[in-house]
Backbone bond lengths (Angstrom), bond angles and torsions (degrees), N, CA, C in turn:
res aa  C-N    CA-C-N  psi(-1)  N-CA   C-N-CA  omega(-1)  CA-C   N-CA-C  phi
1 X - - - 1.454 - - 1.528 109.73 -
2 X 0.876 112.76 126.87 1.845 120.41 -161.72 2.021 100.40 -115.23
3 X 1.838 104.90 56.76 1.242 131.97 176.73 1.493 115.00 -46.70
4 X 1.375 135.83 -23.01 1.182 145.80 178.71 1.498 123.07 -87.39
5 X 1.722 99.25 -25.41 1.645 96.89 -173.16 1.651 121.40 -64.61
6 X 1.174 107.36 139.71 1.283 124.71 -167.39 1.340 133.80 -93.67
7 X 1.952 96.77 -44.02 1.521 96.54 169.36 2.070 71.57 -138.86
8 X 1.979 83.17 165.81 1.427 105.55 -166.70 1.668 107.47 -112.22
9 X 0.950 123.77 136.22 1.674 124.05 166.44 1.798 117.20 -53.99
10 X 1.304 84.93 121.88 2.210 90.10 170.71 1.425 98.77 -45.99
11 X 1.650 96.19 158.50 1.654 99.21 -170.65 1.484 78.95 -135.98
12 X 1.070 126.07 127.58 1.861 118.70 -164.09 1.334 103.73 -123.51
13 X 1.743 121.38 -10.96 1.130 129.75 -177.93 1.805 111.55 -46.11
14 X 1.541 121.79 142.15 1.513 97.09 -168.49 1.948 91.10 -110.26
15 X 0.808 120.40 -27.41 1.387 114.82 -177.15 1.776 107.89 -104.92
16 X 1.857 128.49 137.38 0.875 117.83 -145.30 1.623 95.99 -111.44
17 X 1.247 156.55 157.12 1.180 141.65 158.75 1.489 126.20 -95.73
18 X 0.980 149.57 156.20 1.536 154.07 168.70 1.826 111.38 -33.21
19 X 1.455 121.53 103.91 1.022 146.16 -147.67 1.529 137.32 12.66
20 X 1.982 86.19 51.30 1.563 107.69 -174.07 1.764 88.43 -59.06
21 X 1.262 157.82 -73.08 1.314 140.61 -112.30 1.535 99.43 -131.44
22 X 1.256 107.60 -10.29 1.993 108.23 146.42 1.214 131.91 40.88
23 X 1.283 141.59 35.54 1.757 116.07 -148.65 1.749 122.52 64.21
24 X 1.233 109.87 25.15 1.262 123.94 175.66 1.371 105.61 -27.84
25 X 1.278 92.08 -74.83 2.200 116.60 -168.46 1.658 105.28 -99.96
26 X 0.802 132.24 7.13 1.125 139.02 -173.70 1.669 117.16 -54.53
27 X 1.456 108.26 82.52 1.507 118.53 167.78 1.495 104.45 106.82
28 X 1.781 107.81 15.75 1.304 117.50 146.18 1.554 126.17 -34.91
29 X 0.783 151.92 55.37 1.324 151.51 -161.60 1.725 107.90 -80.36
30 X 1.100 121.56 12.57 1.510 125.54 -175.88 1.591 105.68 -125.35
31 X 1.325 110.99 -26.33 1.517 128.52 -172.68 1.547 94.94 -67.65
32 X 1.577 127.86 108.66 1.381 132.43 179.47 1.565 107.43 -99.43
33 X 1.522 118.31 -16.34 1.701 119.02 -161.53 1.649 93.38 -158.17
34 X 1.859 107.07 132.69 1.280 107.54 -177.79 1.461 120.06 -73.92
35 X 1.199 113.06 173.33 1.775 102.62 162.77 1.252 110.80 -75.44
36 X 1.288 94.44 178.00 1.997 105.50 -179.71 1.816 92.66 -93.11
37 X 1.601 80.23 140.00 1.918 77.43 -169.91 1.743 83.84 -148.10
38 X 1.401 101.33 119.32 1.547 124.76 176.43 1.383 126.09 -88.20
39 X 1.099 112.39 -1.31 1.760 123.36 163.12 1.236 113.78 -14.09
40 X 1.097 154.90 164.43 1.369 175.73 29.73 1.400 136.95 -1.38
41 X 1.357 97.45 -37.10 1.547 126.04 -172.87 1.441 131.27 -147.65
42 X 1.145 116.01 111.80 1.776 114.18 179.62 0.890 140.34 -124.69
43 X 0.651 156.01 156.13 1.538 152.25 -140.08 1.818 117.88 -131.75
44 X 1.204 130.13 -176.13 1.681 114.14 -166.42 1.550 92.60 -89.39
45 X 1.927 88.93 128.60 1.590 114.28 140.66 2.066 87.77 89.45
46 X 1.616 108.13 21.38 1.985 103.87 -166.14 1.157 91.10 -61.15
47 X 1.608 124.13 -56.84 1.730 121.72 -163.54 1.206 102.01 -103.06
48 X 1.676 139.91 61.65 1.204 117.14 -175.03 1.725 90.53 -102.55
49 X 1.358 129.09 134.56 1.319 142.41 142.63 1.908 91.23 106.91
50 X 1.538 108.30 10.26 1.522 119.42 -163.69 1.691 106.63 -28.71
51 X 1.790 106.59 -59.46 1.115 126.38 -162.66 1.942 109.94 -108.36
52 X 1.172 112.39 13.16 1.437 121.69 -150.24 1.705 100.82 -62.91
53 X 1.266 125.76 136.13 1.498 137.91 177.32 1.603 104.15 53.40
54 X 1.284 111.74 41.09 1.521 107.13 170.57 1.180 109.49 -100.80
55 X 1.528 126.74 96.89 1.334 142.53 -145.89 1.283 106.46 -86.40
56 X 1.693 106.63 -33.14 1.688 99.20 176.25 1.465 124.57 -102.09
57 X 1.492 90.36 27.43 2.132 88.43 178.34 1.422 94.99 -94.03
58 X 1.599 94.01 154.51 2.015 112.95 -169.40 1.393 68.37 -119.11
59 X 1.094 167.71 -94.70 1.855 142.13 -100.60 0.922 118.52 -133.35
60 X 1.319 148.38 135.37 1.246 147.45 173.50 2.054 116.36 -51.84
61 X 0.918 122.39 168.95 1.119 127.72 165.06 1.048 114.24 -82.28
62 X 1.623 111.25 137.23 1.743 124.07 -156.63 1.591 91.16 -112.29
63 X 1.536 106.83 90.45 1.267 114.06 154.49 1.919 103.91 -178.93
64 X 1.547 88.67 161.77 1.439 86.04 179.33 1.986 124.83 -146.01
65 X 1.101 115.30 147.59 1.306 113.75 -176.38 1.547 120.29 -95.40
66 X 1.415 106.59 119.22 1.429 99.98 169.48 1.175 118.91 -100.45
67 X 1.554 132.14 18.88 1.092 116.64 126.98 1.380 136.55 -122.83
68 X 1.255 151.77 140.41 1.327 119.12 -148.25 1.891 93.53 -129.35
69 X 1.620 106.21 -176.67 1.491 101.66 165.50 1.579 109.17 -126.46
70 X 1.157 106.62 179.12 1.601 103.25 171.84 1.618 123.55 -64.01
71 X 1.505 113.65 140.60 1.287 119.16 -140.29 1.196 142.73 46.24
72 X 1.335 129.26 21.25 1.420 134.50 -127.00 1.402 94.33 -75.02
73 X 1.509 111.20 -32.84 1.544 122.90 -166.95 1.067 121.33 -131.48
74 X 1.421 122.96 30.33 1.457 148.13 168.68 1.613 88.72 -46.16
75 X 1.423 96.32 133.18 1.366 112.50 150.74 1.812 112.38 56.03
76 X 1.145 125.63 -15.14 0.892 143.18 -179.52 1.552 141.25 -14.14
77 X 1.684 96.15 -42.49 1.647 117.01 159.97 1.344 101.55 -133.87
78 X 1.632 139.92 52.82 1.080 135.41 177.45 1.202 98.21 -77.53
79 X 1.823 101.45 141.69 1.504 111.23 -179.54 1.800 114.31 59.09
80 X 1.189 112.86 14.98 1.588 105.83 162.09 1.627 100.45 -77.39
81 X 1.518 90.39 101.04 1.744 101.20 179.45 1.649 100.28 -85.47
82 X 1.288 145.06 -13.83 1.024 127.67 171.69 1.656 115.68 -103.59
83 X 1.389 103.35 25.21 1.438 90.56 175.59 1.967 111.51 -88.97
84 X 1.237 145.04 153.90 1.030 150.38 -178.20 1.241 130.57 -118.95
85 X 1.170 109.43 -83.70 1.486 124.75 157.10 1.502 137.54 -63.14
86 X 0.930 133.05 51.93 1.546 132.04 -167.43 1.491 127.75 -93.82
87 X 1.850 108.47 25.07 1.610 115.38 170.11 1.474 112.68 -54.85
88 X 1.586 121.47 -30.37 1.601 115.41 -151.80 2.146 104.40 -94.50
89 X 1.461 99.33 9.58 1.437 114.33 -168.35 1.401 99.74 -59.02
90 X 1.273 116.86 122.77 1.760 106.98 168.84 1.963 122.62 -80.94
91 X 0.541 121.10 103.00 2.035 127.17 -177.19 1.896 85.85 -113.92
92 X 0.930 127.58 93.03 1.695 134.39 173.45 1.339 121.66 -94.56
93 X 1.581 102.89 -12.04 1.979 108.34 -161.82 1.631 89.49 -85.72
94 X 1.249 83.19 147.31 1.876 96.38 175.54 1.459 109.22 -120.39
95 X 1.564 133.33 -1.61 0.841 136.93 172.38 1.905 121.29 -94.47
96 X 1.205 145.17 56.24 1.478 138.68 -113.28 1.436 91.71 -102.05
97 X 1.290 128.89 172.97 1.487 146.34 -173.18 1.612 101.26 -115.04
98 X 1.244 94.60 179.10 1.758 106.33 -176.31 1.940 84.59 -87.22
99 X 1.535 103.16 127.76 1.693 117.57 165.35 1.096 108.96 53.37
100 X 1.083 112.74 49.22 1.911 124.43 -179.85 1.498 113.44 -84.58
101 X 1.690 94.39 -26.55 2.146 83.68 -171.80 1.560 84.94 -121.46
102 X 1.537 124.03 6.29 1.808 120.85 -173.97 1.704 95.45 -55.76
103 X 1.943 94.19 125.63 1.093 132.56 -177.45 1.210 123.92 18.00
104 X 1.641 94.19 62.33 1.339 111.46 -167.98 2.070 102.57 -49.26
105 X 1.644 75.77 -68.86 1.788 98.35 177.17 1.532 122.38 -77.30
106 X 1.352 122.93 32.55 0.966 124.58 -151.90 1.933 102.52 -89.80
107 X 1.362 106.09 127.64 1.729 105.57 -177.07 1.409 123.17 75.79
108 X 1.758 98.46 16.82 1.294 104.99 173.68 1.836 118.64 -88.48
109 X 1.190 110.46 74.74 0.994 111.61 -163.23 1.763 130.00 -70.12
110 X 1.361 113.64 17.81 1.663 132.54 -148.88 1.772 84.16 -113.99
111 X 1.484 105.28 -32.91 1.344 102.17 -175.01 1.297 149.40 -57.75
112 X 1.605 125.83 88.79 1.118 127.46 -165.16 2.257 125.89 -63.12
113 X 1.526 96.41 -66.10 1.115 134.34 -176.23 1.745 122.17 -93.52
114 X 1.026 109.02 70.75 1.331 115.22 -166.67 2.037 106.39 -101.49
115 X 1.377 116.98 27.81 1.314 117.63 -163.31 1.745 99.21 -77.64
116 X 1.192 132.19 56.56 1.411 139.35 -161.79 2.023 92.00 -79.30
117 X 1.125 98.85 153.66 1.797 125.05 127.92 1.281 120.06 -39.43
118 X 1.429 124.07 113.10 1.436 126.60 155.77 1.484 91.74 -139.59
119 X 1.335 122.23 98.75 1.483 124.64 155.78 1.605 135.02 -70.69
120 X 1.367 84.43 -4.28 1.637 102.44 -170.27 2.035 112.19 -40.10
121 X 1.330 100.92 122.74 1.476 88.55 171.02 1.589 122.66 -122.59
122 X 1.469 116.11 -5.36 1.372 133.01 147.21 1.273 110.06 -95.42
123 X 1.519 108.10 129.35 1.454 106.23 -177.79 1.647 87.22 -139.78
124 X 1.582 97.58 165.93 1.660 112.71 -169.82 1.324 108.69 -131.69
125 X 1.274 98.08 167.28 1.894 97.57 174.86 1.453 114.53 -27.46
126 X 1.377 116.79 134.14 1.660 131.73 152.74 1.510 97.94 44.45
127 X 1.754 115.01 39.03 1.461 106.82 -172.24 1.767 106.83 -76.50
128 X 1.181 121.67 -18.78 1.295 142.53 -175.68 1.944 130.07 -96.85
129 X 1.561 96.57 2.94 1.397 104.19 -127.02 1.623 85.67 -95.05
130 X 1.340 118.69 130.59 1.712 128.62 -161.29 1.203 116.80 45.58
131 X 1.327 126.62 32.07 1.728 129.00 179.57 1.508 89.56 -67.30
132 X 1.397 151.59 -64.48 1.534 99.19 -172.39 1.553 112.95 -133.36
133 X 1.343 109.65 54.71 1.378 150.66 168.09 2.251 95.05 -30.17
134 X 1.138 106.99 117.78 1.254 123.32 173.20 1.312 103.10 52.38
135 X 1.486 127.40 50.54 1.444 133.45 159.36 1.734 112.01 -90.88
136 X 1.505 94.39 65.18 1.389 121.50 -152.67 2.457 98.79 -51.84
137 X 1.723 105.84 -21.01 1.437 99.57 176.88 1.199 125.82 -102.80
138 X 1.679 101.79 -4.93 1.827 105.68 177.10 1.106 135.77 -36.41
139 X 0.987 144.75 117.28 1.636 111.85 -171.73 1.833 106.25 -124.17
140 X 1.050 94.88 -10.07 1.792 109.57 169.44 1.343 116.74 -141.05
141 X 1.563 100.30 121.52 1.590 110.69 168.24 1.213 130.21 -112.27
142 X 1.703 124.52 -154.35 1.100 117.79 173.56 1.584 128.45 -40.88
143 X 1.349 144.93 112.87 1.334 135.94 165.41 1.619 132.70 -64.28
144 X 1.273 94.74 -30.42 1.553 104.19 153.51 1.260 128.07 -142.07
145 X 1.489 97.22 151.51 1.664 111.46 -177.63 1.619 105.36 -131.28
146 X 1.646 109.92 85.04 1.807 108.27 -167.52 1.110 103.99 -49.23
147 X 1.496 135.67 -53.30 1.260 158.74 -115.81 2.187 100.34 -61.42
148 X 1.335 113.57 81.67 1.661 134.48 173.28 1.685 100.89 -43.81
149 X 0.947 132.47 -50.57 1.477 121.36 170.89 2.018 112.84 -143.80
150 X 1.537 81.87 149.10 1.383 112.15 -172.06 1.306 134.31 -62.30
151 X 1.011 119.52 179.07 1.534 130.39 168.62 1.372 107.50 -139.94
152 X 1.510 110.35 156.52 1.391 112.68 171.59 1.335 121.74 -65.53
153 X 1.246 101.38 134.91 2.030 104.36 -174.85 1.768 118.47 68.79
154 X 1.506 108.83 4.99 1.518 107.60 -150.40 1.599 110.35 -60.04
155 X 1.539 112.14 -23.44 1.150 124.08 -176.00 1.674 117.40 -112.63
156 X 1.617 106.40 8.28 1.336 108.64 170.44 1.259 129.43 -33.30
157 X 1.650 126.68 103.19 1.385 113.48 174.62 1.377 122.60 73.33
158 X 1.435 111.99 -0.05 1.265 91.91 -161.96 1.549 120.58 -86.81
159 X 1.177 124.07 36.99 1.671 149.82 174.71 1.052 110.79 -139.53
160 X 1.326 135.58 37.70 1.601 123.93 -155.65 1.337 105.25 -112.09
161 X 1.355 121.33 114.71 1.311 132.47 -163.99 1.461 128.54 53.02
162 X 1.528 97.30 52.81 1.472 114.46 169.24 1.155 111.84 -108.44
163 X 1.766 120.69 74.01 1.383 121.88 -142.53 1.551 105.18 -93.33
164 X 1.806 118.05 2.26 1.452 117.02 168.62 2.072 113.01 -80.91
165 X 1.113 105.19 -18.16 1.494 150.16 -167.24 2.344 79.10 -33.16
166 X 1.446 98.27 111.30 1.826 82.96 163.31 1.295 98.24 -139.39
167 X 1.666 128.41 -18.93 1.175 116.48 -159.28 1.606 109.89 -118.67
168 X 1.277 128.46 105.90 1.540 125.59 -158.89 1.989 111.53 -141.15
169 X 1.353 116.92 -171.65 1.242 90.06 174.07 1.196 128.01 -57.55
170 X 1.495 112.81 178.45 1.604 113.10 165.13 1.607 112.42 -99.39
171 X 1.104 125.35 -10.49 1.636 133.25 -150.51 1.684 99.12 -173.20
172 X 2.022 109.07 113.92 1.321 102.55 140.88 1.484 100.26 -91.17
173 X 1.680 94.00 146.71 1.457 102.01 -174.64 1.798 102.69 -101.40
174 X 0.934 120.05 6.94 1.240 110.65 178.30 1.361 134.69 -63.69
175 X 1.290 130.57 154.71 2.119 99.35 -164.95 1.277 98.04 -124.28
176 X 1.453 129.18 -8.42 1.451 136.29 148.54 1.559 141.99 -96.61
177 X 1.379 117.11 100.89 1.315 108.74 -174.13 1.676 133.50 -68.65
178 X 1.307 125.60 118.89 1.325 110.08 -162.56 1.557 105.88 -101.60
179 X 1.329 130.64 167.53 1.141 138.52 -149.91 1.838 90.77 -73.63
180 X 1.700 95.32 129.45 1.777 110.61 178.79 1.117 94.55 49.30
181 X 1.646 157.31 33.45 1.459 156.36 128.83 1.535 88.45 -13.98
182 X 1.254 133.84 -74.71 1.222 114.08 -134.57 1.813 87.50 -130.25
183 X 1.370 141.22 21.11 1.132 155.01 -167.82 1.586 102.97 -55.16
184 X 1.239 134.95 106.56 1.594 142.82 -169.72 1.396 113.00 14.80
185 X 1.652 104.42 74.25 1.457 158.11 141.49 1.712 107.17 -30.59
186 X 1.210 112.06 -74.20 1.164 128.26 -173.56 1.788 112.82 -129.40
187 X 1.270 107.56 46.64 1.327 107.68 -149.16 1.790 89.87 -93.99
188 X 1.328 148.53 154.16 1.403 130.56 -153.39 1.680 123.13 48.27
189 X 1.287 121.11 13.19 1.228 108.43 -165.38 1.932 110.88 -90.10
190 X 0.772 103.48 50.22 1.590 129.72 -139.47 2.221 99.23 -54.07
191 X 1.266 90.90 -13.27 2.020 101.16 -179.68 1.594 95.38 -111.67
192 X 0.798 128.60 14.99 1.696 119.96 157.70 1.023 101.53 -52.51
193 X 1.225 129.51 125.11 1.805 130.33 147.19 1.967 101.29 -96.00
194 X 0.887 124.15 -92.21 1.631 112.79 171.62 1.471 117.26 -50.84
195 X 1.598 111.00 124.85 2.026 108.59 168.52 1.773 79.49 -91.04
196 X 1.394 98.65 150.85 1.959 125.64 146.45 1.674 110.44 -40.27
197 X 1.295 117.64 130.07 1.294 128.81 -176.22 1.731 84.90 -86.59
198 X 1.263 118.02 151.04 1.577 143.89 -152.89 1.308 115.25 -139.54
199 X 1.758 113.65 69.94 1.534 118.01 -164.52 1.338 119.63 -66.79
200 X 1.633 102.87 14.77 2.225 99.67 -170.81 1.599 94.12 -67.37
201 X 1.354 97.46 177.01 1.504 107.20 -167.09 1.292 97.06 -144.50
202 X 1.583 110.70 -15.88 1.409 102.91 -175.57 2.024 96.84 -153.79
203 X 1.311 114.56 178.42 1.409 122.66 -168.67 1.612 94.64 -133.97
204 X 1.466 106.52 141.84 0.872 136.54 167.43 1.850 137.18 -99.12
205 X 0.979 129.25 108.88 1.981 134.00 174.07 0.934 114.74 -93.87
């Protein structure tokens, strides 16, 4: 674990391979600002644990994949306790993998402003599932989630005990519910004043 590093090398590579970037920084605790990372494309599990318990990074990495693989971004900034602000994050792919954004942000507890982009309109198994799971200061998130039909688990948890949590969508628009689609969603979300109106019409096994 290379705990001291300070600043990180550009990673300019544009297409990513199957757990090219792995636990890269993982428990960096000196690392305050990511590298410049030009990706486009990744492949399963490229950034999984990339940035994981790097306590002193403030910003996410300014780049984004439009196409991604499964897990691509598992775990990714877990426990980035100093991250805050993370509206300007790019996530652009609309086509998502099975556990592509799973807990991405998970235990990032510094996190205020999480009102990001997710355009995604194919979504896959548990593609969502604890993305920002015990972001115990959030208090605004995503505003929309287009995505008309589901996946299993796609939205598992993925607000789960974000108990500052007030500002969220207004409308899932989806009109079929798929099995744990929306399974403790907002489950701890204990400062909700408005829940999301829930256009399914019917349930799915």
């Amino acid at each position: 674990l290379c705990t001291s590093l300070e600043t990180a090398p550009d990673l300019p590579a544009q297409v990513l391979q199957p757990n090219c970037y792995f636990g890269m920084f993982v428990q960096n605790f000196a690392l305050t600002e990511p590298p410049t990372i030009a990706a486009t494309t990744g492949a399963d599990t490229a950034c999984t644990y990339m940035f994981g318990y790097c306590t002193g990074l403030k910003h996410v990495a300014d780049f984004g994949l439009t196409t991604v693989g499964e897990s691509v971004f598992n775990c990714m900034y877990r426990g980035c306790t100093s991250l805050t602000d993370i509206s300007d994050i790019k996530l652009p792919a609309t086509t998502l993998k099975v556990s592509c954004y799973e807990n991405m942000f998970v235990e990032c507890t510094g996190i205020t402003n999480a009102n990001i982009s997710l355009p995604a309109t194919n979504l896959a198994q548990q593609c969502y599932y604890g993305m920002f799971q015990g972001c115990t200061n959030m208090t605004i998130g995503p505003t929309t989630l287009p995505a008309t039909t589901l996946a299993v688990a796609c939205y598992y948890a993925m607000f789960y005990n974000c108990n500052k949590l007030t500002t969220t969508v207004s409308i899932l628009p989806a009109t079929t519910i798929s099995q744990y689609g929306y399974y403790g969603m907002y489950c701890y979300c204990s400062s909700l004043v408005n829940v999301p109106e829930i256009a399914a019409t019917s349930v799915s096994y």
